[in-house]
C-alpha positions in Angstrom: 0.0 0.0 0.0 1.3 3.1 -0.8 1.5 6.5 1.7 -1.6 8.0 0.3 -3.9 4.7 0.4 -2.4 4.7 4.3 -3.3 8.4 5.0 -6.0 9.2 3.4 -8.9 7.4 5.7 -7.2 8.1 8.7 -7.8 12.3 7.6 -11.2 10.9 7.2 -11.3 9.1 10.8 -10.7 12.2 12.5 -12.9 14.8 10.4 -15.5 12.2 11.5 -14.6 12.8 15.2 -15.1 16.1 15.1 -17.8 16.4 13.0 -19.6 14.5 16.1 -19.4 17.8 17.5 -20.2 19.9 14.5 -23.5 17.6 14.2 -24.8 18.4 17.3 -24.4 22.2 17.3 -26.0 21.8 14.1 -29.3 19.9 14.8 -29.2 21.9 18.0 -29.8 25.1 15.7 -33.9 23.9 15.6 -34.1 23.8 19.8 -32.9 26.5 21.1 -30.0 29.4 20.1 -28.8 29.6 23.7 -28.2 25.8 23.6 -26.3 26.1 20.3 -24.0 28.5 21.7 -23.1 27.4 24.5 -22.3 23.6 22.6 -20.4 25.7 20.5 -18.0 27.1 23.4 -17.4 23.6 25.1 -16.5 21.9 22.0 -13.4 23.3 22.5 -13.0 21.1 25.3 -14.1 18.4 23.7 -11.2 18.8 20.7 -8.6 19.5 23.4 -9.7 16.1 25.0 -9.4 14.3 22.0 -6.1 15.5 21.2 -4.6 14.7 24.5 -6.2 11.1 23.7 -4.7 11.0 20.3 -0.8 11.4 22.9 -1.0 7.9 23.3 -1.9 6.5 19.8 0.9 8.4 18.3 3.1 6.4 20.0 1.8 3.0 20.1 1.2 3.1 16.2 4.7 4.0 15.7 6.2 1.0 18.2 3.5 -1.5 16.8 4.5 -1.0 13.4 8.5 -1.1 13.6 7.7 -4.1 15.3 5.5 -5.8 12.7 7.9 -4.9 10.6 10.4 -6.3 11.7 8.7 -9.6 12.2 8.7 -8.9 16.0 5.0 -9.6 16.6 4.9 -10.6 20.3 6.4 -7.7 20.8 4.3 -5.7 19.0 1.3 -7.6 21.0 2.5 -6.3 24.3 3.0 -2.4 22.8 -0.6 -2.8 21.6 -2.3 -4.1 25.1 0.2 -1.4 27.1 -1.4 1.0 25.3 -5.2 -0.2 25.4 -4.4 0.2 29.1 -2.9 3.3 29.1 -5.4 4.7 27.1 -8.2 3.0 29.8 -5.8 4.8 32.5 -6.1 8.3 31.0 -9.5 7.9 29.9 -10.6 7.4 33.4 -8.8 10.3 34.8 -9.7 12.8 32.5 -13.7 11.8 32.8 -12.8 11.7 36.4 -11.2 14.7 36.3 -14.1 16.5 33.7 -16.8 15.5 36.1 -15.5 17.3 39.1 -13.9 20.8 37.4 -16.9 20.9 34.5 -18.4 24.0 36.8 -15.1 25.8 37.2 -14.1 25.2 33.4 -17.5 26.5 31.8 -17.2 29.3 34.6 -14.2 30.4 32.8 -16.4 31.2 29.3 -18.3 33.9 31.3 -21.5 32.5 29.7 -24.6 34.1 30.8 -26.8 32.0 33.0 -28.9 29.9 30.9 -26.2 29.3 28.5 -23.9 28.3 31.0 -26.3 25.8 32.1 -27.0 24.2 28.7 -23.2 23.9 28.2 -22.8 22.5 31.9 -25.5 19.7 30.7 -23.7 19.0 27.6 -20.3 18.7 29.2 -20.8 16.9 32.4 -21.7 14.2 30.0 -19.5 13.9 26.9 -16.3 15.3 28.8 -17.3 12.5 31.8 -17.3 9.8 29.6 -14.2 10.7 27.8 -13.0 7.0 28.5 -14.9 6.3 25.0 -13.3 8.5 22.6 -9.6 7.6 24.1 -10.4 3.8 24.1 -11.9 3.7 20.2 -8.9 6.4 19.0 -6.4 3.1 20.7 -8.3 0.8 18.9 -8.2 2.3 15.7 -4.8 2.9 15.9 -4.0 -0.8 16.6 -6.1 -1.8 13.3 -4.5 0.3 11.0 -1.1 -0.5 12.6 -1.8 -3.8 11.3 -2.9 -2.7 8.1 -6.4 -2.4 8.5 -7.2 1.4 7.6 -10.3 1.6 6.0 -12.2 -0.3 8.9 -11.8 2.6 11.5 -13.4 5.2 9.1 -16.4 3.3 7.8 -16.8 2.2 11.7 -16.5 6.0 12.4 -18.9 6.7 9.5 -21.8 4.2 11.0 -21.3 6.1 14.9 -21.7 9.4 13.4 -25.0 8.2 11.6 -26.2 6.6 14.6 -25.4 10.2 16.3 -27.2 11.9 14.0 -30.4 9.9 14.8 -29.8 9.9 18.2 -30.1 13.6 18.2 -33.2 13.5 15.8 -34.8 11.4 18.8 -33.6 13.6 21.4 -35.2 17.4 19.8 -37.5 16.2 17.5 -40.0 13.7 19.1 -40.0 11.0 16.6 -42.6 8.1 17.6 -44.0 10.4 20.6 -40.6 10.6 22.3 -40.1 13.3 24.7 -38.2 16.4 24.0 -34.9 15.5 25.3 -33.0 19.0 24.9 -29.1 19.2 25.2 -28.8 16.4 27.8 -30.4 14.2 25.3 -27.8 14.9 22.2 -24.5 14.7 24.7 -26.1 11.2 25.8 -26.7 10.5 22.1 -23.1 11.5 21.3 -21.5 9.3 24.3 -23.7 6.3 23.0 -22.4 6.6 19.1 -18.9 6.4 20.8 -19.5 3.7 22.8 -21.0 1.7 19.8 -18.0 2.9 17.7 -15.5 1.5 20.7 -17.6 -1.5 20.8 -17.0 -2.2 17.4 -13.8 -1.2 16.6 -12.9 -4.1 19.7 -14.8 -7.1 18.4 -12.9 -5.8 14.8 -9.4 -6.3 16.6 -10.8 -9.5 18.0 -12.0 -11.1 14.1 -8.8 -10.2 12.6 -7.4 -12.3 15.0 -5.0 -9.8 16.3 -3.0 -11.0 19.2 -4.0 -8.7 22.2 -2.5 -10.8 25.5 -4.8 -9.0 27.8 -4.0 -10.9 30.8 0.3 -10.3 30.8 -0.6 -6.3 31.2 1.8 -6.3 34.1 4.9 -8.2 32.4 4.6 -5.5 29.8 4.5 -1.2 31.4 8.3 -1.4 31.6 8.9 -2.2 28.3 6.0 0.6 26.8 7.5 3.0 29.1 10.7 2.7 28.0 10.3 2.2 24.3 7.7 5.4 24.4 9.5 7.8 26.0 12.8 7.4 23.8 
C-alpha cells in the first residue's frame, strides 16, 4: 500500500470525530440558540480532550509498526495491550477529572446564566465519559497498525450516523418521544462512541490480532521505556 492509500482514511477518521461535535451544534440550531452557543463554546474542550487522547496512539502506532515490521509480533502484542491500558488509565482520569472541574471550566467562558447551564448539561456528559473517545482512537490505531485502515473510518462513518439519529430522537419527538434538549444529544453523542469503541474491539478480535490481555503487568516497563525514547 502506498503512503496516500495509508493516509487518506485516517484524515477521514478524525474529520468524523469532530464532525460529532459539529453535528450536534447543528441539529441543536432547531431547539434552542442559547443551547447552540453554548455547545459551540465547550466543543473546544471536547477537541482539546481528543487530542490529548490521540498522545497515546501516536506512539503506540509507531512502536507497533517497527515491530511488525520487523517480524517482532509478540512484541508488538505487548505495545498494543500497554497501550489499550494506558489509554483506559487516561481515559478514566480525565472523565474523572471532567466531572468534578466541569463548573469551574464552563465558569471560565463567562457565559450568561442559561447558556452556561446548557453547556454545563452538555459537558458533564460527553467530557465525563471521555474513556470512549480515548479507548476507540487506541483501537483504531492498533487496526491500522496492522494494516487495516479503512475499517476505522467506515466504523467512524456508522457512529456518526447513529449520532445523528440519536439527536433527531432527542429534539425532535419521533414516535411520541419526549423532547430530550441538550442532555439528550451529549447522551446520544456518548452512545455513538461507545457503539463505535464496541466495534472497533470485536474488529481487533476477528482479525485475530493477538492482544495478550492478561500479561498487562509483564509488559508497562517495556512501553515506558520504548515510548519515551
Amino acid at each position: 500500500m502506498n503512503i496516500v492509500a495509508l493516509t487518506w482514511p485516517m484524515f477521514v477518521e478524525i474529520l468524523l470525530r469532530t464532525a460529532l461535535n459539529t453535528s450536534d451544534v447543528f441539529m441543536l440550531s432547531g431547539y434552542s440558540e442559547k443551547a447552540v452557543s453554548a455547545v459551540g463554546v465547550v466543543t473546544q474542550i471536547s477537541f482539546f480532550l481528543v487530542i490529548i487522547s490521540m498522545m497515546v496512539s501516536t506512539g503506540s502506532s509507531v512502536l507497533i509498526s517497527q515491530y511488525n515490521g520487523a517480524d517482532r509480533h509478540q512484541d508488538s502484542a505487548k505495545i498494543a495491550v500497554a497501550s489499550i491500558y494506558l489509554g483506559l488509565a487516561m481515559g478514566i482520569a480525565l472523565g474523572v477529572l471532567s466531572f468534578v472541574a466541569t463548573g469551574d471550566i464552563i465558569s471560565l467562558f463567562g457565559l450568561e446564566a442559561q447558556v452556561a447551564q446548557f453547556g454545563y448539561d452538555y459537558l458533564i456528559i460527553t467530557a465525563s465519559l471521555t474513556i470512549m473517545v480515548t479507548l476507540g482512537i487506541i483501537f483504531s490505531t492498533i487496526l491500522r497498525a496492522h494494516g487495516y485502515s479503512k475499517s476505522p473510518m467506515f466504523i467512524n462513518l456508522f457512529a456518526g450516523a447513529i449520532n445523528v439519529f440519536g439527536n433527531y430522537c432527542a429534539l425532535y419527538q419521533p414516535f411520541g418521544l419526549p423532547v430530550y434538549g441538550v442532555q439528550g444529544v451529549a447522551i446520544a453523542t456518548v452512545f455513538s462512541q461507545f457503539i463505535s469503541a464496541a466495534i472497533l474491539w470485536y474488529m481487533l478480535r476477528d482479525k485475530k490480532i493477538d492482544l495478550p490481555i492478561g500479561s498487562v503487568f509483564a509488559i508497562p516497563a517495556l512501553f515506558i521505556k520504548k515510548y519515551c525514547a
